[in-house]
LOZATI-673955 format. One record per atom (N, C-alpha, C): x, y, z; residue in one letter. Coordinates in steps of 0.05 Angstrom, whole numbers, padded with zeros to 5 digits, always signed. Last residue first. Layout:
# LOZATI-673955
XYZA;...
This chain:
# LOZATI-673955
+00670+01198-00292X;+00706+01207-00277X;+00710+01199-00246X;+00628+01168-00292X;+00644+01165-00319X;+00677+01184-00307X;+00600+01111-00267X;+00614+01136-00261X;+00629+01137-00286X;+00571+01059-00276X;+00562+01100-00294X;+00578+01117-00286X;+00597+01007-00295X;+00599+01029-00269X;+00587+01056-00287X;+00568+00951-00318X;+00588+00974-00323X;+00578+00990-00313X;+00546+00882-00317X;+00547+00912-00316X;+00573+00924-00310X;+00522+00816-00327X;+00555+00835-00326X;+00548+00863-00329X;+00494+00775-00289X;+00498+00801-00294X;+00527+00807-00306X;+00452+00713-00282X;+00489+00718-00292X;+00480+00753-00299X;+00421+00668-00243X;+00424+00692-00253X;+00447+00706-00265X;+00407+00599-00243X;+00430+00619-00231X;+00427+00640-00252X;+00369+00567-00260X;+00372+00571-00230X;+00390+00592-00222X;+00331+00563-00311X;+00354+00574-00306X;+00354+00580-00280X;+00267+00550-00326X;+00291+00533-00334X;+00324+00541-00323X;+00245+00604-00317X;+00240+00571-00297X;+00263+00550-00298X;+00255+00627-00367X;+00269+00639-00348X;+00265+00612-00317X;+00268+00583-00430X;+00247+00603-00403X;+00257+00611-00378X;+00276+00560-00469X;+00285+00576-00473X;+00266+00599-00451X;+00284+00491-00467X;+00268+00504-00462X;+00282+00537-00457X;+00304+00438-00478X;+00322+00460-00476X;+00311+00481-00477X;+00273+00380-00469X;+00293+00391-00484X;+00305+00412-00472X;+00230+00353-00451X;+00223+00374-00454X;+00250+00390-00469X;+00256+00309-00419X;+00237+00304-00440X;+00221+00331-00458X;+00299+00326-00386X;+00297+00308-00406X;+00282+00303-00429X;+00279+00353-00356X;+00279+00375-00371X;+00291+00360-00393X;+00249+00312-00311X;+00224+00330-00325X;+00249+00334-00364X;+00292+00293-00289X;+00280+00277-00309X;+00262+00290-00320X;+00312+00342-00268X;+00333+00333-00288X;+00314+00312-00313X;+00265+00349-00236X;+00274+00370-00251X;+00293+00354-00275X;+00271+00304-00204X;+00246+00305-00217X;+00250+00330-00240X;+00322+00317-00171X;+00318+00299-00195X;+00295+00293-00217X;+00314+00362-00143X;+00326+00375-00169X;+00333+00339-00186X;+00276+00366-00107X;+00266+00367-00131X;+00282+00361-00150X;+00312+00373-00056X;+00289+00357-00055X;+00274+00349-00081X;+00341+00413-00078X;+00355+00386-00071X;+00338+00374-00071X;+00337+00463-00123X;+00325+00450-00106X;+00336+00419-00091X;+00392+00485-00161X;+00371+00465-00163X;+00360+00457-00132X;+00443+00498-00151X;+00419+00517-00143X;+00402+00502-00153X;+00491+00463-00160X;+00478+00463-00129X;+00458+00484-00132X;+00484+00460-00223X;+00480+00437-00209X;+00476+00449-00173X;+00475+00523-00254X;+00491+00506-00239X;+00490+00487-00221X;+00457+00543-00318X;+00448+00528-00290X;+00477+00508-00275X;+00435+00615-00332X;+00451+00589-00335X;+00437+00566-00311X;+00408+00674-00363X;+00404+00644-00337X;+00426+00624-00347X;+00433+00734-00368X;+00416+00711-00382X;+00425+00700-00357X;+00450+00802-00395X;+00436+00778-00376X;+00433+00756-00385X;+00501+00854-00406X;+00490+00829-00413X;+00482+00820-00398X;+00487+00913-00385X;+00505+00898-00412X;+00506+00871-00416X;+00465+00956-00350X;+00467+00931-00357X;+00479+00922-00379X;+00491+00996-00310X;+00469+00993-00335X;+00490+00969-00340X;+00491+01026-00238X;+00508+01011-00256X;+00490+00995-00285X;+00476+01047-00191X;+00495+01058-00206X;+00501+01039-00223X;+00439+01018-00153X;+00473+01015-00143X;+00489+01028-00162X;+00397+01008-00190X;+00396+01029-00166X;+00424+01027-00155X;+00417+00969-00227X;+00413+00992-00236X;+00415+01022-00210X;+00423+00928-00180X;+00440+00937-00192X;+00431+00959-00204X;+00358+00926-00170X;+00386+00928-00146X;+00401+00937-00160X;+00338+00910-00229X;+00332+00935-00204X;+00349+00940-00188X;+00363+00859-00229X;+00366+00881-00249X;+00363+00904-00234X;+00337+00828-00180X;+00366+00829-00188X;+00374+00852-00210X;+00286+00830-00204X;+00291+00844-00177X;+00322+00848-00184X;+00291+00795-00247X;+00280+00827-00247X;+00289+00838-00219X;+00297+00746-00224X;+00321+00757-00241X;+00312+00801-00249X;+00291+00746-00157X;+00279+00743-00182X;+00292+00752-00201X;+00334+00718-00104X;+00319+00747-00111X;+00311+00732-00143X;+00336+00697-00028X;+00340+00695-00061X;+00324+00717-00073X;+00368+00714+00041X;+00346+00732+00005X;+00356+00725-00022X;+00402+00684+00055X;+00385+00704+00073X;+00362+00709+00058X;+00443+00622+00056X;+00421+00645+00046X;+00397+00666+00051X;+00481+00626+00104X;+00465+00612+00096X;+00450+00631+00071X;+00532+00628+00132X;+00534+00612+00099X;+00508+00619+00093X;+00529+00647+00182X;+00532+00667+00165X;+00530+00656+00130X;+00478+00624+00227X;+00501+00617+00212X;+00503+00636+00191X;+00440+00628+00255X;+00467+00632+00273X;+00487+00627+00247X;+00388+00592+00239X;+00393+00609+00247X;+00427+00613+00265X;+00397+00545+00197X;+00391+00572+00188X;+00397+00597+00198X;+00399+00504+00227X;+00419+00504+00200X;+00422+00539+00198X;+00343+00482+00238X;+00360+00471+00257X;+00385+00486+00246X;+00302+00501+00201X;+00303+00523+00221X;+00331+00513+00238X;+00329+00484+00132X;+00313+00475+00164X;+00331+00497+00176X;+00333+00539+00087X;+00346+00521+00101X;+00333+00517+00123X;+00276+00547+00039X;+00297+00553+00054X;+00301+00537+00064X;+00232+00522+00014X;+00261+00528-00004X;+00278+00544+00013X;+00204+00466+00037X;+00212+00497+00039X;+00236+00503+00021X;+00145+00420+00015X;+00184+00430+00023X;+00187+00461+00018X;+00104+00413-00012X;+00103+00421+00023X;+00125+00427+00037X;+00093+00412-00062X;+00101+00393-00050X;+00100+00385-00024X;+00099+00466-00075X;+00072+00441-00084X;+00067+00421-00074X;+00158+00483-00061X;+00135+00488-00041X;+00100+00470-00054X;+00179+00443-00103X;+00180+00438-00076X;+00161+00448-00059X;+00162+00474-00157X;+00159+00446-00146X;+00162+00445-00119X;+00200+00519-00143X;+00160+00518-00143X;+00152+00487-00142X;+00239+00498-00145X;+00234+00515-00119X;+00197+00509-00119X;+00240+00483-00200X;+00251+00465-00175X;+00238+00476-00149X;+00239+00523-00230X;+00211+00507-00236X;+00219+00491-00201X;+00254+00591-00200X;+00263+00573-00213X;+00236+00544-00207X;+00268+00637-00172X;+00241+00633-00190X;+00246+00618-00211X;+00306+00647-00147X;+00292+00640-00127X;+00259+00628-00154X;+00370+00638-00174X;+00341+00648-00187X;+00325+00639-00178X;+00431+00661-00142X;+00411+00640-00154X;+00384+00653-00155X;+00484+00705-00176X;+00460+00694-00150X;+00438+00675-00159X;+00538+00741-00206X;+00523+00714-00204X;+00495+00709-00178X;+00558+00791-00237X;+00549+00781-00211X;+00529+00756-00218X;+00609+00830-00251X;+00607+00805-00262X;+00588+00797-00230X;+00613+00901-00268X;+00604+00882-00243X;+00597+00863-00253X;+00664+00944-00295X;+00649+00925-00294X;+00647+00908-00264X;+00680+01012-00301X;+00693+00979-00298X;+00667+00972-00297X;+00670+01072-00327X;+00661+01042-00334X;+00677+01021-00322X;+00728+01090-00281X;+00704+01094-00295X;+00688+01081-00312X;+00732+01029-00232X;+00754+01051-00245X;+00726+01068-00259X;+00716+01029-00166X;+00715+01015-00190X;+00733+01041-00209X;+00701+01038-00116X;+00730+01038-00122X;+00728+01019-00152X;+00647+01061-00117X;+00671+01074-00117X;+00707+01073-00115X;+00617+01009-00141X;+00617+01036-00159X;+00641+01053-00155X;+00616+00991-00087X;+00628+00984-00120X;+00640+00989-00129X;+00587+01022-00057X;+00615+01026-00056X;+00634+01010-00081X;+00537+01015-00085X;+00538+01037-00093X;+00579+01038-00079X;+00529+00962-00067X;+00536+00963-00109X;+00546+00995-00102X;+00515+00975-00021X;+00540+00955-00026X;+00549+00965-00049X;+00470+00995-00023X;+00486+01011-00014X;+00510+00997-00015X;+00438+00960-00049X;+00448+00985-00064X;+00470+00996-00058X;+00424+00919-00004X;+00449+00913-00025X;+00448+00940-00048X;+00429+00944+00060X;+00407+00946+00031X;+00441+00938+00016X;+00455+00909+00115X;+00462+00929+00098X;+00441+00924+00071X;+00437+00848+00127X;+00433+00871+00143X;+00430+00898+00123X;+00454+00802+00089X;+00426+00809+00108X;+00418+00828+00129X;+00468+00772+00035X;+00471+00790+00045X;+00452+00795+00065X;+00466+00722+00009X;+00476+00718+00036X;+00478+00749+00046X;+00453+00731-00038X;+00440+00720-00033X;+00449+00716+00001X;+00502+00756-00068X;+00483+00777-00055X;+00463+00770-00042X;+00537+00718-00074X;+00550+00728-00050X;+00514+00744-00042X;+00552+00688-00114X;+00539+00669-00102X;+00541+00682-00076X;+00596+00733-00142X;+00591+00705-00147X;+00581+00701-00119X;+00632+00782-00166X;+00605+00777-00130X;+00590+00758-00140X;+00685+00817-00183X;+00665+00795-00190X;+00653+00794-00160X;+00698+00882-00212X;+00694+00872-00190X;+00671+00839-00191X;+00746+00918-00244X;+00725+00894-00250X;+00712+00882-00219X;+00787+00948-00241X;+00775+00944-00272X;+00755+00931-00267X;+00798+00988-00188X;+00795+00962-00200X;+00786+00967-00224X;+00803+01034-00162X;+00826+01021-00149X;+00816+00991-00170X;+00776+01081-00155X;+00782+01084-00177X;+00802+01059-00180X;+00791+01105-00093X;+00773+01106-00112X;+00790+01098-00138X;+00824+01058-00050X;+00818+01085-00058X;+00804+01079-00079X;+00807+01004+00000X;+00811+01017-00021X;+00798+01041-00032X;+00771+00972+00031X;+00800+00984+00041X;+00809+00993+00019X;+00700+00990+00029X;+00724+00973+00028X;+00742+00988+00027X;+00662+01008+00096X;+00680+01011+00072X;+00701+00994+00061X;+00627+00955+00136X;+00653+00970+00135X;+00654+00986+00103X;+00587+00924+00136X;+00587+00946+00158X;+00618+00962+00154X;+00578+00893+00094X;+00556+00904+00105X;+00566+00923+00127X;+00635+00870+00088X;+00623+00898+00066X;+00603+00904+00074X;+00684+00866+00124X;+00649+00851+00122X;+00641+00879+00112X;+00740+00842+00104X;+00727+00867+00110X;+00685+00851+00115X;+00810+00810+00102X;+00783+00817+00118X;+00763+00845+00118X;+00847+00806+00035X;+00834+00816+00060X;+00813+00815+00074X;+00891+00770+00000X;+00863+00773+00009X;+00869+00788+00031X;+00924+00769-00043X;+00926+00794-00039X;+00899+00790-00017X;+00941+00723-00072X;+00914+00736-00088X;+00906+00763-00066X;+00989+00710-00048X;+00986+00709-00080X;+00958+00731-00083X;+00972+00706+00006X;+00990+00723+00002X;+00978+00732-00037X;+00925+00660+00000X;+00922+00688+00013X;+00945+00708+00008X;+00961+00627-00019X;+00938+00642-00038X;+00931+00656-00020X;+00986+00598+00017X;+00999+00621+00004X;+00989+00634-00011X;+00949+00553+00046X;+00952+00580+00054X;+00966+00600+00043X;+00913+00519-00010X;+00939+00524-00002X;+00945+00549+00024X;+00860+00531-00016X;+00877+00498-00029X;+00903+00497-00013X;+00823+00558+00024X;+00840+00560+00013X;+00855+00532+00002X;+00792+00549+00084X;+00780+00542+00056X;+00795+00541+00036X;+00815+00579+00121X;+00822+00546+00120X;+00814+00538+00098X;+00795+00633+00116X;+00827+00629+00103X;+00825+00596+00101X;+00746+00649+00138X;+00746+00631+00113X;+00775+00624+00107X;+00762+00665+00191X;+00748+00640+00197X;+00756+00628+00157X;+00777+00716+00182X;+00803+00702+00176X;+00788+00674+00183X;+00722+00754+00145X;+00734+00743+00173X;+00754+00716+00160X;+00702+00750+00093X;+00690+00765+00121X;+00700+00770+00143X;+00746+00773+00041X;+00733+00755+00051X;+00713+00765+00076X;+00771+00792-00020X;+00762+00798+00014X;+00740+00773+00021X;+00828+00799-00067X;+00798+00789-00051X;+00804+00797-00026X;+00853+00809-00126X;+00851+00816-00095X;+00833+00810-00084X;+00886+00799-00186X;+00869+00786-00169X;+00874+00801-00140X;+00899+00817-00243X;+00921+00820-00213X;+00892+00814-00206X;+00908+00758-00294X;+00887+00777-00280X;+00907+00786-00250X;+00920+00711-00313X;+00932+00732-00323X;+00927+00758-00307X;+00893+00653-00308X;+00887+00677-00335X;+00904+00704-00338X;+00905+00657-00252X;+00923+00638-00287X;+00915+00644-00306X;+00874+00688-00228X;+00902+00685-00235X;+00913+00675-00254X;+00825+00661-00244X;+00826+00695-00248X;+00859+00699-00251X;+00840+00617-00211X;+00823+00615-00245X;+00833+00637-00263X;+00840+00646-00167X;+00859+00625-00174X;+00857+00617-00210X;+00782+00657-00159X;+00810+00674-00161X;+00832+00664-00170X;+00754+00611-00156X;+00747+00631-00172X;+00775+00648-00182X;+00778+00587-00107X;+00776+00571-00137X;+00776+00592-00158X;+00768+00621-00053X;+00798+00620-00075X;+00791+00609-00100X;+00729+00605-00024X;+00755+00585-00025X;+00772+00587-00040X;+00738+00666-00019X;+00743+00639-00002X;+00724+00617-00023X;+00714+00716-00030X;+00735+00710-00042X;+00736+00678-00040X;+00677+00759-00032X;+00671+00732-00023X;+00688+00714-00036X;+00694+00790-00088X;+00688+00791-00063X;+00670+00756-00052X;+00748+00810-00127X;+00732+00784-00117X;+00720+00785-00087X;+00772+00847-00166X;+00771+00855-00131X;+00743+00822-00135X;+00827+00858-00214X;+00803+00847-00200X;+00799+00842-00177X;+00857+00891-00266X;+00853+00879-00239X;+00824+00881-00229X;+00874+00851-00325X;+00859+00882-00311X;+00859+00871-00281X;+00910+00836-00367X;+00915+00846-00341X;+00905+00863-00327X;+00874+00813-00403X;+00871+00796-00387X;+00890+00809-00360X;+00818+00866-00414X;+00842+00858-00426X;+00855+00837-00401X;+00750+00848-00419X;+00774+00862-00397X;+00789+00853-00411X;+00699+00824-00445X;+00697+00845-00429X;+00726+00869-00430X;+00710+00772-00460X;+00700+00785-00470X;+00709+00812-00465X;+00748+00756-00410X;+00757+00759-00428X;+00740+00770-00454X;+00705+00757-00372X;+00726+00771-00366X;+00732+00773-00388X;+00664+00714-00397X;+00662+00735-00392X;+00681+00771-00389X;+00699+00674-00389X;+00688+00681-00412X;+00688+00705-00407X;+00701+00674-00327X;+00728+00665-00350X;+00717+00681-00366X;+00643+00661-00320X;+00653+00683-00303X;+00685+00692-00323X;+00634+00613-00330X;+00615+00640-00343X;+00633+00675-00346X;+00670+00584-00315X;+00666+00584-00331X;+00655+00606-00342X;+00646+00587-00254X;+00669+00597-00271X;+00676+00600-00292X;+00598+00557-00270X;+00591+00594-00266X;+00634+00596-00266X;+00617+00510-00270X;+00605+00519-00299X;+00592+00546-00291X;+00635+00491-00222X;+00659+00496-00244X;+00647+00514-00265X;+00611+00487-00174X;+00618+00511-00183X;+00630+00518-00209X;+00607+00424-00176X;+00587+00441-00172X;+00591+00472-00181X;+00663+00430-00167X;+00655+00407-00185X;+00629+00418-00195X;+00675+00444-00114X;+00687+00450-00146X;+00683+00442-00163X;+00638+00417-00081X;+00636+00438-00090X;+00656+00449-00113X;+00668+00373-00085X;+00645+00369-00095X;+00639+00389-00098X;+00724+00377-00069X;+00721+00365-00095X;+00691+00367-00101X;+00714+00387-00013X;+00719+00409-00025X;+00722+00403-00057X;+00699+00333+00007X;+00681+00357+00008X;+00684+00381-00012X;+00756+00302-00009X;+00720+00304-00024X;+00708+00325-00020X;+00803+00358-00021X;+00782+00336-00007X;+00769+00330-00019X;+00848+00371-00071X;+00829+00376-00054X;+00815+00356-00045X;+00897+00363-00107X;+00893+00352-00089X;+00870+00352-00066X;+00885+00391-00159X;+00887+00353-00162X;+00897+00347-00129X;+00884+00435-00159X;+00870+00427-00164X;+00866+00396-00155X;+00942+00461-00189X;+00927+00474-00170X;+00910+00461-00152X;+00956+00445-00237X;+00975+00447-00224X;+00962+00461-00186X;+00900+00430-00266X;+00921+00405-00255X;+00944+00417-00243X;+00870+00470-00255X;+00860+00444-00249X;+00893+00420-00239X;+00895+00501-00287X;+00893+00504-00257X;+00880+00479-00247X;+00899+00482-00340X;+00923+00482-00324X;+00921+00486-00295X;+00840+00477-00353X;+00857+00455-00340X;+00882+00456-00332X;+00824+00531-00347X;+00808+00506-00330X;+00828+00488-00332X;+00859+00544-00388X;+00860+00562-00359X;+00841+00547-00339X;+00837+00523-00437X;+00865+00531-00427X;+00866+00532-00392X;+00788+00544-00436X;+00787+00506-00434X;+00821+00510-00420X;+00791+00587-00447X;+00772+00576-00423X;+00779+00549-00417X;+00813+00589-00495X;+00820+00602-00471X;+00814+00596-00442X;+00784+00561-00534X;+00807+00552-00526X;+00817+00567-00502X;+00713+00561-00498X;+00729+00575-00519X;+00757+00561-00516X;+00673+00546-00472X;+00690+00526-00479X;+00712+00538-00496X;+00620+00559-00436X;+00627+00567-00452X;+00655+00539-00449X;+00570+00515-00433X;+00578+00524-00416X;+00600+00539-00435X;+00488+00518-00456X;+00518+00506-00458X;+00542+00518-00449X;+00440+00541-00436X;+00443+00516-00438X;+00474+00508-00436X;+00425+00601-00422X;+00434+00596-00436X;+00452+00567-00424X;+00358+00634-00426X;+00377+00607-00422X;+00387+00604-00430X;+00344+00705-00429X;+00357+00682-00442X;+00367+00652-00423X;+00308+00750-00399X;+00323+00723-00393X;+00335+00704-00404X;+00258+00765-00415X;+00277+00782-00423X;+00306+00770-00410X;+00233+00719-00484X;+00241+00724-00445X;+00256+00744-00451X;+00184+00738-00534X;+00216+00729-00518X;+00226+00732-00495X;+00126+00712-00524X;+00146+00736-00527X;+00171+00723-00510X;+00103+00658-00539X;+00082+00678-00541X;+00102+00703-00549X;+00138+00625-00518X;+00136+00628-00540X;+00131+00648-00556X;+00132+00634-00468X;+00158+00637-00474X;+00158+00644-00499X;+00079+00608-00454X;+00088+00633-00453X;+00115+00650-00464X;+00105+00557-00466X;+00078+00567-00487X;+00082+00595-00485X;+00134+00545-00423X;+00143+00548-00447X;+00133+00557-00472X;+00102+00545-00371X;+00122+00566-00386X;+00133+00570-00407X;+00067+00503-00389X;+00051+00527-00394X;+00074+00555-00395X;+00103+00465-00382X;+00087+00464-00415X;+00082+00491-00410X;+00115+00464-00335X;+00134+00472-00362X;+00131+00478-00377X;+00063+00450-00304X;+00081+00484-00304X;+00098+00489-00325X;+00062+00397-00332X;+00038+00424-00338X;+00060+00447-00335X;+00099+00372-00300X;+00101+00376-00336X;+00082+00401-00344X;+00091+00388-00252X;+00109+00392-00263X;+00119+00395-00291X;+00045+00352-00245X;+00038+00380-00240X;+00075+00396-00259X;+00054+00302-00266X;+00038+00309-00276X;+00052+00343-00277X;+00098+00289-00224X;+00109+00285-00252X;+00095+00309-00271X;+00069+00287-00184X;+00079+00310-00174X;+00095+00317-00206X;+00034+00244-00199X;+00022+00268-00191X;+00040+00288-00198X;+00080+00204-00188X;+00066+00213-00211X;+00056+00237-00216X;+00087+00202-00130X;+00111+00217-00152X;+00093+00228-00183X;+00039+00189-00117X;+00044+00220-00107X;+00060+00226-00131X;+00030+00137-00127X;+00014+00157-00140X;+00024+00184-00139X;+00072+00120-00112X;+00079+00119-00135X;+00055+00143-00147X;+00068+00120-00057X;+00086+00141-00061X;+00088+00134-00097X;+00023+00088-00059X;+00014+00111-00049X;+00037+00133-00061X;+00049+00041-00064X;+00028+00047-00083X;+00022+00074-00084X;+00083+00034-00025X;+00090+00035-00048X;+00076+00049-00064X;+00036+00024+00013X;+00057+00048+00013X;+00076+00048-00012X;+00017-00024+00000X;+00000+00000+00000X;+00017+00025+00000X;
């Protein structure tokens, strides 16, 4: 009988799940998202270059724990590589906030990039592959919600904030974008990643009766946790109000912002539905903007 029961539910939950796709994707049709999916990870010879020499001179000793999240993160670095090199000549310098565990920066390094990060507190340094990447990539302690950063105006080409604005929870994130803005050079650029709280996985789960936040036992007291996912529109708005016009959006997907409780019913759903060109389909938000200060 309990077999039976959890076969009706899965089904059910198969049903409700194909409907929501079908019906985003009809809408999708109707007018173009203003969200692009974009399905395939970049691969250029540069990208592919600079993933595997760090990989293998950098790379090839980490833990499991710390092998699964690099594993999980690899395809927003990826975004993030590309990107730069669209964008920046490869000696521009770069301020990495939420620096720890380094992978990102380290990436940013072997591409060529002067790399500097901050972190919150000397608690993230253990995260590091090595303790000399704190010297190498120049890290410092600042908690950007209550401090200025330690730099003069005009002090970067580029500032990356990967998987950071979703953990913000005191300070309005304008008022963050807006110190950006002031040690950025004139147009530099904001490369910002955050997951897409308005994703099919999430909505699956609350249909379901699962929370898309972290159990209450996890949540409270801890600084990892996610404070405020945001909608890829909301995410545009923050930034614009922080000083800064947009220059390219779109969704990607990176294997840990998928719902945990969902994100296999998601993998077998997007099997049969292909490559759906809808903003549901894309868990992680990708910004690259450019600073309006023009002196």
């Amino acid at each position: 009988m309990a077999n039976t029961t959890a076969s009706v539910r899965e089904n059910g939950v198969k049903i409700f799940l194909r409907s929501l796709l079908e019906f985003a994707t009809q809408r999708a049709q109707e007018s173009p998202p203003p969200f692009p999916v974009i399905w395939d990870e970049p691969n250029s010879p540069i990208v592919r270059y600079v993933v595997e020499t760090a990989q293998a001179n950098y790379f090839s000793e980490l833990s499991e724990e710390q092998k699964i999240y690099f594993e999980c993160s690899l395809s927003r670095f990826r975004f993030v590589l590309d990107r730069i090199t669209k964008y920046l000549p490869l000696n521009s310098r770069i301020l990495d906030v939420g620096c720890a565990p380094g992978y990102l920066a380290i990436f940013l390094d072997t591409l060529g990039c002067q790399v500097h990060g901050i972190d919150l507190n000397e608690n993230w340094f253990s995260k590091y592959p090595d303790p000399q990447w704190l010297a190498f990539l120049n890290v410092k302690t600042v908690d950007v919600e209550q401090s200025a950063l330690p730099y003069p105006e005009a002090s970067f080409d580029a500032i990356v904030f990967t998987e950071v604005l979703e953990h913000i929870a005191i300070c309005p994130p304008e008022k963050i974008l807006a110190e950006f803005g002031r040690v950025l050079k004139p147009h530099g650029y904001l490369l910002l990643t955050t997951p897409n709280v308005a994703n099919a996985a999430n909505i699956l789960a609350l249909a379901t009766g699962t929370n898309i936040f972290w159990p209450p036992g996890i949540f409270y007291g801890s600084t990892d946790r996610h404070n405020r996912e945001y909608t890829p529109t909301e995410v545009v708005s923050l930034v614009e109000s922080g000083g800064f016009e947009i220059c390219e959006k779109f969704l990607f997907n990176g294997p840990n912002n998928w719902n945990t409780a969902t994100a296999a019913l998601m993998y077998e759903s997007l099997s049969m539905l292909g490559r759906p060109d809808c903003p549901l389909f894309g868990n992680t938000i990708f910004l690259a903007c450019k600073s309006l200060k023009y002196t």
